[in-house]
N, C-alpha and C positions, 0 to 999 in steps of 0.2 A: 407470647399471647397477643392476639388483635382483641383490644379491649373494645366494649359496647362504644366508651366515647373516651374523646381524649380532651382535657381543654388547652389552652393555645394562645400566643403572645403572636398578634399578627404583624408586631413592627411597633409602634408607640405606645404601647401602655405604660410600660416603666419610666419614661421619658415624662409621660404626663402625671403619673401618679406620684414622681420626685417635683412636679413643676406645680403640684397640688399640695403639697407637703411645704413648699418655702413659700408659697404664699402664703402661712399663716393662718391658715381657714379648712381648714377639712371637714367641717361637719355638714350638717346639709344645706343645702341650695346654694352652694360657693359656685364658682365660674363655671366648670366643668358640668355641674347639674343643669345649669343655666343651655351652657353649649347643645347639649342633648336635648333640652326642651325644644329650641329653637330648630335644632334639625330637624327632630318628631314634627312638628306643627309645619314647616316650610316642606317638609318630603313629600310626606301624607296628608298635607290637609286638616289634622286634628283642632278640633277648635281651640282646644285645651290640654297641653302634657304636661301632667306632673310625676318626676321621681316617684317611686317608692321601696321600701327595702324590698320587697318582693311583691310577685304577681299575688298572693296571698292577700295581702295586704292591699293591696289595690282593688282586689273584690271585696274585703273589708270597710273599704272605703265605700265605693258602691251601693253597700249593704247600709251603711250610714246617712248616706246621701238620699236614701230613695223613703228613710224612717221606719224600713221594716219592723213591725212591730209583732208580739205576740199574738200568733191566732194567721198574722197573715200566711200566703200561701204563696211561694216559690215554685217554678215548674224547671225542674233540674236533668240533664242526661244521666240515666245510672252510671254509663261507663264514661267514668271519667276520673279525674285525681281532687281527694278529698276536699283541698279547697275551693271547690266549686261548689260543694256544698254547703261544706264549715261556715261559711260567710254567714249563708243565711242562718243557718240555725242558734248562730252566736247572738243572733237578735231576734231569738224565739218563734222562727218562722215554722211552718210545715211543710216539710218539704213532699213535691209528688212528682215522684221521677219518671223520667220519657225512657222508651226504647230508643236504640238504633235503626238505622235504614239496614235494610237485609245486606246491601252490597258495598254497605260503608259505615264508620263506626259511628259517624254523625248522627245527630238527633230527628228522629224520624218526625217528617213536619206533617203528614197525614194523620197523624195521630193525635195530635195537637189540642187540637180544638173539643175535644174530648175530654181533656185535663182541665180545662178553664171553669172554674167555678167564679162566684161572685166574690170572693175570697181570696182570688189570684193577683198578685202586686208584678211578679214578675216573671221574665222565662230568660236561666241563661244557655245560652249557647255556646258550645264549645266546638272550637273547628278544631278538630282533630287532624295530627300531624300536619297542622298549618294547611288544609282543604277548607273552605267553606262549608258552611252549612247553605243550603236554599233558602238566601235573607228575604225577598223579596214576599214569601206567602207567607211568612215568619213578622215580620213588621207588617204586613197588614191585619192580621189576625189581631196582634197587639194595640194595632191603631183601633181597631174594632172595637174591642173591651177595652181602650184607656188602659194598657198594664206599660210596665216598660222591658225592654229586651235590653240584656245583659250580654257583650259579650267576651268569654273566658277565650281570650286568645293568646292564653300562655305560648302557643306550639307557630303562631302564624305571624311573623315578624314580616313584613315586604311580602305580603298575600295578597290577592287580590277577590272581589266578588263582581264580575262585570263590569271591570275597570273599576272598583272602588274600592281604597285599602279597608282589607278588617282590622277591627276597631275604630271605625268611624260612623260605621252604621248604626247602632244602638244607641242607646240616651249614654255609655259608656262600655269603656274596654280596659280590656286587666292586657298586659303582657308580661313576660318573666324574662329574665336574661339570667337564670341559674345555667352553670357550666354546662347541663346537656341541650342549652338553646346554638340556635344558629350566631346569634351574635350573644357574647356573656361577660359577665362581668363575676360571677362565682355566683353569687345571689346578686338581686335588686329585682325591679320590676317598673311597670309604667300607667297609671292609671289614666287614658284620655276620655276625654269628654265630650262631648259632640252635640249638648243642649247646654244651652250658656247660662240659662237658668241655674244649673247646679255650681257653676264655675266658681262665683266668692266662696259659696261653703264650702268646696272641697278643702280652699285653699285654708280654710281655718280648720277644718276637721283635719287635714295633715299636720296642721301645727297645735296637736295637744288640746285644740278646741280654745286655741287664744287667734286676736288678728293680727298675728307677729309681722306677717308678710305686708298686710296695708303700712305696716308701721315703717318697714324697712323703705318702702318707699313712699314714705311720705305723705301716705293719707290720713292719717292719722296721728295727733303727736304722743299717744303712749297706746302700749295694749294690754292686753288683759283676755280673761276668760272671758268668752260670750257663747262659745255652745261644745256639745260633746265632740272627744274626738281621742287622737293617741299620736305616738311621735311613730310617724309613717316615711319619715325625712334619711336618703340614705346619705351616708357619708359621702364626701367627694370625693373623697379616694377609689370607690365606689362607680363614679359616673366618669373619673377621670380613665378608668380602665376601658368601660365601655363605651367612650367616644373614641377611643382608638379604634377599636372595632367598628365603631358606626362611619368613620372615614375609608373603614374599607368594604365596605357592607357588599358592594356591589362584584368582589372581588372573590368573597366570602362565598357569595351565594353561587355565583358561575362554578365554583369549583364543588360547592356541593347537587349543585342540579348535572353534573358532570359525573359525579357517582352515583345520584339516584339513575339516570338512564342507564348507567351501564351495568348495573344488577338488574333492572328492568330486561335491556336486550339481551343479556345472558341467562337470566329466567325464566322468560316469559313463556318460550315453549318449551319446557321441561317440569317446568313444576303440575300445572294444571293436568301432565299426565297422572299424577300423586293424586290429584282431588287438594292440590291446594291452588290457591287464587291471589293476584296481586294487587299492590292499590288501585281502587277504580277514581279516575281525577273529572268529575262533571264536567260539562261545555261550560259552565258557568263560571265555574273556578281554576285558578292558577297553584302550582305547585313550586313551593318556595323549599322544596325538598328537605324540609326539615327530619325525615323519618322515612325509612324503604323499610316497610315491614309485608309479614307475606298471613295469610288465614290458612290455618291445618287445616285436613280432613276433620282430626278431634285431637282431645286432648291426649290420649295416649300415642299417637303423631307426632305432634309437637314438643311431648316428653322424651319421647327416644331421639328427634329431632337436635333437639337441646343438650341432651347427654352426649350424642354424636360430636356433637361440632365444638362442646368444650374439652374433651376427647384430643383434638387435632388442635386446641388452644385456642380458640374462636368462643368470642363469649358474646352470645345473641339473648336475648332475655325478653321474659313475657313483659305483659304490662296489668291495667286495670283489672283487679276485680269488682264485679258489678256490685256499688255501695247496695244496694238493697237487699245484699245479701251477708253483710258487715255487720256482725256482731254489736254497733251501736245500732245499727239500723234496723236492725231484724223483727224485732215486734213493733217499729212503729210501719214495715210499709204498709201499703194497702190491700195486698196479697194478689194485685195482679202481673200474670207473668209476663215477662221483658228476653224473649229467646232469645234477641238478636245480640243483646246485651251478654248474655251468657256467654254466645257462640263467640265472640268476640274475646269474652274473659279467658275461656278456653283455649282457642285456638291461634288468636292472633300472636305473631312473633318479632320480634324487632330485630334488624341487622344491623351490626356496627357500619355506623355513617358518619364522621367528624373532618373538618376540613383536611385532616394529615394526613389522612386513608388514602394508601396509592392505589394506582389501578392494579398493580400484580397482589397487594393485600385485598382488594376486590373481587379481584378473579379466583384467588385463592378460598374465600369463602363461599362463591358461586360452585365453585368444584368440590368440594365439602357437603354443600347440601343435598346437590345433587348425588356425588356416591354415598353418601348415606342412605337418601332416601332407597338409592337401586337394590340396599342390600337390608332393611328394613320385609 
């Protein structure tokens, strides 16, 4: 079987996570958490990185920080993965979710300004398979109405928007390092910050809603509760994994932008005779190849597609269904239709992409799809 993803020991994790273990310290923000802050902020620029167990939780955090309250109004992509929304709704927001752009899964920014009521606190964004969305008319619109932009960039680890890393752009950024990111650690995530206004509170809403962290160093001589919050703090065992990976990040990623081109130039003129279509990557933004997925014709397509190639032992697998069609969400949307969203739900398909994937296990699922489709 060529599994969808595989996760993977790129050389030092065990090294580090034994060297995290006899320091005495495993729990959160020991050396290791520390090491990864410091990258994050000196690579990219983030004004502010803090751990978190997950990208989840990091838009929890977010959600915390911004005092979403009951009543208020969040402007969310349908297609995307539940905690992009969860966040908000855990702090009684209403959510009013965006379409996609027709030729990519991203949130349609034309549409935008349409959604904004007086009632709107936020809009997040989610770059899908680590593509940018069009930040630039997207922060201004925001600027405009005083809201702030959110951005969900579980999928965009070393991405870029016109030379600028995402998750820097917004008042804040989520990222994930669960086992199907490009760099991982099993679970964790990374919440940065990029308005320094929000920076002490995070650091207390990460610690339980105490100022544990002033205390640690020294600003403080005791701490205690002073505002809401939850234990967001991943173990070090945790960050000691994913600094191994972050010293090879550049390694990581060459070999995956090495497999996305070459399902690209093996597909690219064969598929579109099917009436299907492959990622479309803006002038704007950079492809940090986290994901080579291709759009059916439709869904019954992409079903025989699927049965085909697990068939020959190739497990390629759908993604998103459009949240406003989710049995929690169902009676509260607003009843306007989101096609783009749909066709996406429907059609879109994901190829096995993980650092290990050789080029003859590449090529082997490129020759797959395509005799299937011939005999479809």
């Amino acid at each position: 079987m060529i599994p969808f993803n595989k996760p993977y020991l790129h050389g030092r994790e065990l090294v580090y996570i034994a060297q995290a273990v006899a320091s005495g310290k495993i729990s959160g923000d020991g050396s290791f958490t520390k090491k990864c802050h410091d990258f994050f902020e000196k690579r990219y620029g983030f004004a502010k990185a803090l751990m978190t167990t997950s990208c989840t939780d990091a838009l929890e955090m977010s959600a915390l920080l911004l005092d979403i309250k009951e009543g208020d109004e969040v402007i969310v992509p349908a297609f995307t993965f539940v905690s992009s929304a969860n966040a908000f709704v855990l702090r009684g927001a209403k959510l009013v979710f965006a379409d996609s752009e027709k030729y990519n899964p991203n949130i349609d920014v034309e549409k935008l300004a349409a959604l904004i009521t007086a009632r709107t606190r936020a809009i997040v964004v989610v770059h899908y398979a680590g593509v940018a969305c069009d930040m630039d008319p997207i922060l201004q619109l925001a600027q405009q109405h005083g809201i702030a932009v959110i951005e969900d960039a579980a999928q965009a680890i070393d991405s870029f928007y016109k030379g600028r890393p995402l998750g820097s752009l917004g008042e804040m950024g989520a990222f994930s390092f669960h086992e199907t990111k490009n760099v991982i650690a099993g679970e964790g995530g990374l919440l940065t910050i990029n308005n320094s206004s929000y920076s002490a509170r995070a650091e207390i809403i990460r610690e339980k809603g105490t100022n544990r962290s002033s205390f640690f160093r020294g600003e403080v001589d005791k701490y205690g509760w002073v505002d809401v919050g939850s234990s967001f703090l991943p173990s070090d065992i945790v960050s000691a994994y994913l600094y191994a990976q972050l010293e090879n990040i550049d390694t990581i990623q060459s070999r995956r932008k090495e497999i996305w081109h070459r399902y690209n130039s093996h597909l690219a003129n064969e598929l579109p005779k099917y009436g299907i279509s492959l990622p479309v990557i803006p002038e704007f933004a950079t492809n940090n190849a986290h994901m080579f997925y291709i759009v059916c014709r439709d869904l019954e397509q992409r079903t025989k597609l699927i049965a085909g190639l697990k068939e020959k032992k190739i497990h390629a697998v759908f993604h998103y269904l459009s949240l406003h069609h989710s049995p929690y969400f169902l009676d509260k949307h607003d009843g306007r239709p989101l096609p783009n969203s749909d066709r996406f739900a429907d059609c879109l398909l994901r190829l096995p992409l993980y650092y290990e994937l050789t080029n003859e296990q590449c090529d082997q699922v490129c020759d797959a799809i395509v005799q299937n489709l011939a005999g479809q």
